[in-house]
Every structure is written in C-alpha cells, then in structure tokens.
C-alpha positions as CSV (number, residue, x, y, z in Angstrom):
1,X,-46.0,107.3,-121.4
2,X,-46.3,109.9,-124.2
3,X,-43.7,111.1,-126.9
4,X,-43.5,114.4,-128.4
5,X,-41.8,115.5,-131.5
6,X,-42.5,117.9,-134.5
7,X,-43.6,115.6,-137.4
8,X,-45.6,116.1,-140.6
9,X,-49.2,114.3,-139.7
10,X,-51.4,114.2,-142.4
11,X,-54.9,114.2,-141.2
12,X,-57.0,111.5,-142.2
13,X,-59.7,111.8,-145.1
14,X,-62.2,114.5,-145.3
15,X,-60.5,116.1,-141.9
16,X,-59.7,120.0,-142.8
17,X,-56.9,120.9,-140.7
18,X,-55.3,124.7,-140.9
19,X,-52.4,123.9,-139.1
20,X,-49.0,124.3,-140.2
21,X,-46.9,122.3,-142.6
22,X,-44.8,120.6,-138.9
23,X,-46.5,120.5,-135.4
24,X,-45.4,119.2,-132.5
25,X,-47.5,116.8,-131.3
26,X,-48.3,114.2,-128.9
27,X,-48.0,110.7,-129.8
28,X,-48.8,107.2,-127.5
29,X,-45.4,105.9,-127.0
30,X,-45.8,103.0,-129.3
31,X,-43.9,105.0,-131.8
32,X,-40.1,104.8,-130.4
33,X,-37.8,107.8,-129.8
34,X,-36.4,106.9,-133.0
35,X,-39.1,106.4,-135.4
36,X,-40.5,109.7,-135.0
37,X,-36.9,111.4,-135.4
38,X,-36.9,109.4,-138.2
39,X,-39.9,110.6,-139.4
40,X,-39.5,114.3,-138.7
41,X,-36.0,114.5,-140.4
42,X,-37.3,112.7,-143.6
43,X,-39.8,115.6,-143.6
44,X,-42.4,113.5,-145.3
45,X,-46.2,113.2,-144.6
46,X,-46.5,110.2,-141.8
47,X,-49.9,109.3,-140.5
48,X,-50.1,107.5,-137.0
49,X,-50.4,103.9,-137.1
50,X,-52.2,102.4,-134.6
51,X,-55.9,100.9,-133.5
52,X,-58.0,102.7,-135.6
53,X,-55.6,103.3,-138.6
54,X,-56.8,101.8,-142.2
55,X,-53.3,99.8,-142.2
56,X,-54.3,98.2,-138.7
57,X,-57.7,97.2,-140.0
58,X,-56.1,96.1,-143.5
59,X,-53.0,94.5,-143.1
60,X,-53.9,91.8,-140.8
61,X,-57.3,90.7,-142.6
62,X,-56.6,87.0,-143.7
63,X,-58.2,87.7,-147.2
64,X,-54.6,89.4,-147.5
65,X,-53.1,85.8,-147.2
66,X,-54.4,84.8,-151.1
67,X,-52.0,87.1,-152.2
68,X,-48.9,86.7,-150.3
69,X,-47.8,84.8,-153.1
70,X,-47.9,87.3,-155.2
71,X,-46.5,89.5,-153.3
72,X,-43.7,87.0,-153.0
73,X,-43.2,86.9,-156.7
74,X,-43.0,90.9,-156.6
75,X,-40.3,90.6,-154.5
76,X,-38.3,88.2,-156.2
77,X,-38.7,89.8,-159.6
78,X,-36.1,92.4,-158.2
79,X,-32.4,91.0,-159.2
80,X,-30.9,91.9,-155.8
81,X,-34.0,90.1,-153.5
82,X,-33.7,86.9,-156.4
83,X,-30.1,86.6,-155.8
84,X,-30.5,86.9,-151.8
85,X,-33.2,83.9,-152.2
86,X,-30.7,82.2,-154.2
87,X,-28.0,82.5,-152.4
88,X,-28.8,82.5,-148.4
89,X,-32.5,81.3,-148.6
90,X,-34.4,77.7,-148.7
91,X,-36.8,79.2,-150.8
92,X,-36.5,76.1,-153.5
93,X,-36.9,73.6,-150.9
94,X,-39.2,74.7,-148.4
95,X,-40.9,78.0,-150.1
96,X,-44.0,77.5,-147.9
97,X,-41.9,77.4,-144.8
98,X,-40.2,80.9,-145.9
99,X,-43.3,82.3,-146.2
100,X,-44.6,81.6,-143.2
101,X,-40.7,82.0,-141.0
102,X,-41.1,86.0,-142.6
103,X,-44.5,86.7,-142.8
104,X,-44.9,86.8,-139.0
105,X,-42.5,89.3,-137.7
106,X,-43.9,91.5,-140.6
107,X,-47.5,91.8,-139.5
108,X,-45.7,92.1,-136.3
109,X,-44.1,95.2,-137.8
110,X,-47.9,97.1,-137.3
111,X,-49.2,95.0,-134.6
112,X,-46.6,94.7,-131.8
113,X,-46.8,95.8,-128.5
114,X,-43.0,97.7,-129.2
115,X,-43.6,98.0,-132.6
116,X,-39.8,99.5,-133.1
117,X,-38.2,96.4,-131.7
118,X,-40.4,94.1,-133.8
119,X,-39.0,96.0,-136.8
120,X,-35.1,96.0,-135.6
121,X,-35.5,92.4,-135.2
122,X,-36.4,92.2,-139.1
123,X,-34.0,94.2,-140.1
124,X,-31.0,92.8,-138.4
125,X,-31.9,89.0,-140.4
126,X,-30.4,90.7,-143.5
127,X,-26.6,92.2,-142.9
128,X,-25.8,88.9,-143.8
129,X,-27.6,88.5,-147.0
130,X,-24.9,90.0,-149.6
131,X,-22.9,88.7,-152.6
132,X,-22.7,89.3,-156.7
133,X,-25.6,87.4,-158.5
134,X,-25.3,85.3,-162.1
135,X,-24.5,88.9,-163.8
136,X,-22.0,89.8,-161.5
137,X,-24.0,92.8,-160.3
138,X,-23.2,93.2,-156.4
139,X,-26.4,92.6,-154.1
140,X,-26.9,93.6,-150.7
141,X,-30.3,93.2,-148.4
142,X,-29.5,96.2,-146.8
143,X,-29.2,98.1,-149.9
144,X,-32.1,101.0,-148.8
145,X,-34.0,100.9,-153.0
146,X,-33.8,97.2,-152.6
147,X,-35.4,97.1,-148.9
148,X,-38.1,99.6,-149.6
149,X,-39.0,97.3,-152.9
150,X,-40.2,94.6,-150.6
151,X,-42.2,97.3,-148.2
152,X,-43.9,98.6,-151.2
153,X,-45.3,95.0,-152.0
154,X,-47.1,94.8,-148.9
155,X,-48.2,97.8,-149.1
156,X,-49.9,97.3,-152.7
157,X,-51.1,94.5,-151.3
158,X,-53.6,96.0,-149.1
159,X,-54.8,98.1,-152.0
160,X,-55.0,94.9,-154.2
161,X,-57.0,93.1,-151.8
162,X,-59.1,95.3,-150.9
163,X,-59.8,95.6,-155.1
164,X,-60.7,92.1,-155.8
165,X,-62.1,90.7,-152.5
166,X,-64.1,93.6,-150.5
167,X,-64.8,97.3,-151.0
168,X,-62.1,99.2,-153.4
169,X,-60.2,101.7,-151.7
170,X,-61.5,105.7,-152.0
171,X,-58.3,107.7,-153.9
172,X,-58.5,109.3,-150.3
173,X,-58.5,105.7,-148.0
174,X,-55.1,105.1,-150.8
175,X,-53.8,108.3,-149.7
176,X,-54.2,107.5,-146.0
177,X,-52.7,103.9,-146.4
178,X,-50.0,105.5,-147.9
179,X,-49.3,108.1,-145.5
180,X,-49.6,105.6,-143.0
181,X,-47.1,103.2,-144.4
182,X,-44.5,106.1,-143.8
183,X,-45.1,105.4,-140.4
184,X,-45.0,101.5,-140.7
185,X,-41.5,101.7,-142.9
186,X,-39.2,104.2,-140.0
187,X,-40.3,101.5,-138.0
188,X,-37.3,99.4,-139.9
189,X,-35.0,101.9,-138.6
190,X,-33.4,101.7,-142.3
191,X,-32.9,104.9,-144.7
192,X,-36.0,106.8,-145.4
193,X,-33.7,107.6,-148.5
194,X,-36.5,105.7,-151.4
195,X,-40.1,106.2,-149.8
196,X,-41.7,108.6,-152.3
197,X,-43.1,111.9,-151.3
198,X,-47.0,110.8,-151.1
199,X,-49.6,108.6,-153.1
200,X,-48.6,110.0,-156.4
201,X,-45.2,109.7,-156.3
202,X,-45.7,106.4,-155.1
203,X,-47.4,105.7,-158.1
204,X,-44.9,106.6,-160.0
205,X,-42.3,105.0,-158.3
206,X,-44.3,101.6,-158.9
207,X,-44.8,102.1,-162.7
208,X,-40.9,102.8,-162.9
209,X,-40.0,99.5,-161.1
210,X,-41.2,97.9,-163.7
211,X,-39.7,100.2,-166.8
212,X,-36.3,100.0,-165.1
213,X,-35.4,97.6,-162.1
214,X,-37.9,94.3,-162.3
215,X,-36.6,91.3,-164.3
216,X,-38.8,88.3,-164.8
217,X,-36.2,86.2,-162.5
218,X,-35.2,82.3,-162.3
219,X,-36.9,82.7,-158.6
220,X,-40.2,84.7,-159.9
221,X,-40.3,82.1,-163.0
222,X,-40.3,79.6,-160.8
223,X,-43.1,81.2,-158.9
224,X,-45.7,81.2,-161.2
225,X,-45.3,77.7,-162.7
226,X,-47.1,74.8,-161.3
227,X,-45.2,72.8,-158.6
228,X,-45.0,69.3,-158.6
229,X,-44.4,67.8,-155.7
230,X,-44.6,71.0,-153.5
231,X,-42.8,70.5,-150.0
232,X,-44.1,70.0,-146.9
233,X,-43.6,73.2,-144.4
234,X,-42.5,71.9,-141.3
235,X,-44.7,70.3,-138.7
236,X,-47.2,69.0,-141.2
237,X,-48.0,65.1,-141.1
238,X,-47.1,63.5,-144.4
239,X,-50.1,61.9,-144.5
240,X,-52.4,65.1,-144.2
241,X,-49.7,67.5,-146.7
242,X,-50.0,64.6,-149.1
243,X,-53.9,65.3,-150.7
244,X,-53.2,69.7,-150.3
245,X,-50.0,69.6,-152.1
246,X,-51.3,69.0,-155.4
247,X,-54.0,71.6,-155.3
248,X,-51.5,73.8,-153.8
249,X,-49.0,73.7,-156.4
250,X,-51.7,74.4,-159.1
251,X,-53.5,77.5,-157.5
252,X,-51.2,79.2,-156.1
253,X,-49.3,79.9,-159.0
254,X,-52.5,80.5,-160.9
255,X,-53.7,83.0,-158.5
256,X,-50.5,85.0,-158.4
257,X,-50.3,85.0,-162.4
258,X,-54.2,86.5,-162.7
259,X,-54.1,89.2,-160.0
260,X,-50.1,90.2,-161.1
261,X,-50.4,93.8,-162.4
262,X,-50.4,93.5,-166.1
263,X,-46.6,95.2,-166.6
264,X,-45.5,92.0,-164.7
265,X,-47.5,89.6,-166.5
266,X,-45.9,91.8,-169.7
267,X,-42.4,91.2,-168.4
268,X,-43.3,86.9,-167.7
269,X,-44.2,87.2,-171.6
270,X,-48.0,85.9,-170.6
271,X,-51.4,86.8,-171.1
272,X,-54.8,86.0,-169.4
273,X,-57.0,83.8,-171.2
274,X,-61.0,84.0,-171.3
275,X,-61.0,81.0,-169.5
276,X,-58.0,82.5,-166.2
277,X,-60.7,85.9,-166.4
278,X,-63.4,83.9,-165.3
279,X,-62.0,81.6,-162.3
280,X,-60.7,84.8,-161.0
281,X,-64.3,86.6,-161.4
282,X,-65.7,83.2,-159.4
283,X,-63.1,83.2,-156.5
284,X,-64.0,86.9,-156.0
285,X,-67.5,86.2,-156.0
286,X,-67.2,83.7,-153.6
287,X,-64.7,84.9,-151.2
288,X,-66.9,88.0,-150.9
289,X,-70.4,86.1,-150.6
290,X,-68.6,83.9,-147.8
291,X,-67.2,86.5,-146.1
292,X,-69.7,87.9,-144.1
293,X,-70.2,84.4,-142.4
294,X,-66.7,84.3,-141.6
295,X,-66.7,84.9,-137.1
296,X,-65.3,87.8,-136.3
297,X,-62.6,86.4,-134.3
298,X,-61.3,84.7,-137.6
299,X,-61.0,87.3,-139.7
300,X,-57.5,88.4,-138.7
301,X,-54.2,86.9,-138.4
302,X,-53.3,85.4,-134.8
303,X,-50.9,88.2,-134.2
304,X,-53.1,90.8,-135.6
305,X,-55.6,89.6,-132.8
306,X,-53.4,89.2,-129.6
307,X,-51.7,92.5,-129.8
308,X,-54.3,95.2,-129.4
C-alpha cells in the first residue's frame, strides 16, 4: 500500500533537487494518513524516516544507551516534566525501571512496523500527568512546548553521540537528522505548534531553553549526584544487582555531568575538573577502539533489530 500527499521533503545531503517548494509524492504506507496531513499543514521541511534514514541507523545504536541518562536529566531540568516525575512517576524509587518502562516504546517510535500507532500509544500515557508544582505554576504532559522539550533531547542525543563516541556529524548529516525528526515527532499525533523551522532554528531554540525555561530541578539535582544504594529494576536477582549497584550509582551520574552541555552544567553551578576531562577522553577512546569488535547483530537495540 502507498500514500500520497503534498509534503515539503527535503532531499538528503549533497542531492540537488529543482523541484518546487510542496510536491506530491509517493510515500510507503508506514507513514499513517495522519502523519503526513500532519506534516503537510505544518508546512515544514520533513524528510522520510525509514531504512535507510540517518535517524534509523542512529537512534537505535546502543552506544546511544551511555547517554540516556543524560538525556533523562535534560528532561527533568524542565519545571513542568520535574513536577510530572514528582508527582505521577516512581522515578525516586525505581529510576532504572522508568528508564527502561519509557525508553522502549520510544525507539519504537522510528522502528515499528505501524510506526503511528507506536507513537499514539505514547502519547495517550500522559493526559493523566497534570497538576501545579512547588511554585504553583500549572503543569500539564500534554502541554505541546513541554512535549516537544523531551523530543528535542533524543534528538540531541544522536548528535551527541555520534560527537564523543564515533564519527561527528557533517553540518549537512545534522540538517538531515533534523529534517528527519519532523517526520519522527507528527508521528506523536501532538501539535506541530514548537518544532522549529529547520537546523538553525533548532539551534536556537536549544540555546533559549536554557536562557529562559531550564531550572536546575530537585529531580535533575538528584540526577547527577552519586546514588547510594541505587534500586534494583525489576526482575534482577538481589544477589547479582548487589556488586553493579555501586558502580552504577557512581558513573552514571558522572557521565551525565561530563558530557552535559556546558549551559547546563552552568545552571547545576559545576565545573569540569582536569581530572572529569580526562576519564571522559579514556571512555571515548575506548568505546571507539572496542567498537569495531562489537558483532554486528549487537550493535542495535532489540527493537531496533526485529522491526526492519
């Protein structure tokens, strides 16, 4: 089954296209009825996502998974996603086990057989998630700035790892990603209201989340401090969680402080010693020496694998 609808494609890097500025084309019908409308009436650039797309060969590379809780920290350093966490989440008590309950369904998001469907189903866990947080400012999941905050975070993401643990991105490959990640969001079915123009404006958008919205929150504090004691997620033996836990609670919050952009380290109130420069430079260096032995068929997450 094909769809057809008149969407603004952007044609990926070094491809010269004289076409004009909407075309009607022909898309595979993993891309619902809806997304596409979605698409077209936001008028912005979208670039398909799909085998072959940098986001389907990014997103799901398990080098991403160093970061995720950074990107976590992101997240919760907007008021409105802290308070959620606060307020309807477990994250205190089991914040490995919310990590890996909504990590899933989001690398669904690109990978899915019914891509559309994967992406209703996230968005329908947060009507729910609404309230006033400790400054009486009212919150809501749903809210469309607050949604697209926690979309741009994976997105960086991609760009971030692909900085410290492989081959930087070209400005053109970023341009690409990003185009593509138009794509990736309409599949939330949520209010194309925030997503910036292109690259640039992203850009900009990102440097302004941190002028204006990002707060260094109880949640994000809590983030970045050494756990003691750091829960078991569910299903692990005691016996086995017991010797990871400490090492865990140490480097994951050391991690996530060295590779936070430096406007959020700014907000924290830390800096990077000599000594934090250094460990980083050695788990780059050794993630991308022992990389290339890494199999093939371990170098993406499970659902990145099963659904091509």
């Amino acid at each position: 089954m094909q769809v057809s609808a008149a969407i603004r494609l952007k044609p990926p890097p070094g491809v010269k296209c004289e076409c004009p500025a909407t075309t009607r084309v022909t898309i595979p019908s993993v891309e619902s009825a809806a997304t596409l409308e979605r698409i077209e009436e936001s008028e912005l650039d979208a670039a398909p996502l799909g085998p072959g797309s940098l986001t389907w060969k990014f997103f799901g590379d398990r080098r991403g998974v160093l970061l995720a809780q950074r990107a976590g920290v992101l997240q919760a350093m907007h008021p409105a996603i802290a308070a959620g966490l606060l307020d309807h989440s477990d994250f205190f008590d089991n914040p490995i086990g919310r990590l890996a309950r909504s990590s899933g369904p989001i690398v669904g998001v690109i990978y899915d057989r019914d891509p559309a469907a994967t992406g209703s189903w996230v968005r329908d866990q947060h009507p729910g998630i609404r309230g006033d947080d400790a400054q009486g400012r009212s919150y809501h999941a749903l809210d469309p700035e607050t949604y697209y905050w926690a979309h741009a975070t994976f997105f960086e993401g991609q760009i971030k790892t692909r900085e410290l643990f492989a081959r930087p991105l070209t400005r053109g490959e970023k341009e690409q990603l990003y185009a593509e990640s138009i794509t990736w969001y309409a599949r939330y079915g949520v209010s194309m209201r925030p997503v910036p123009r292109d690259f640039t404006a992203f850009e900009e958008y990102w440097q302004a989340m941190f002028e204006g919205t990002l707060e260094a929150t109880r949640v994000a504090r809590g983030s970045v401090r050494r756990v003691r004691n750091l829960p078991a997620p569910p299903g692990w033996p005691k016996l086995l969680w017991k010797p990871v836990s400490p090492a865990l609670g140490t480097a994951g919050p050391w991690l996530t402080r060295a590779t936070l952009p430096e406007e959020a380290r700014r907000l924290f109130g830390f800096e990077l010693s000599d000594r934090d420069r250094r460990g980083l430079r050695a788990i780059q260096a050794a993630v991308r020496t022992s990389w290339p032995l890494v199999p093939g068929r371990f170098r993406m997450l499970p659902r990145a694998r099963t659904n091509p």
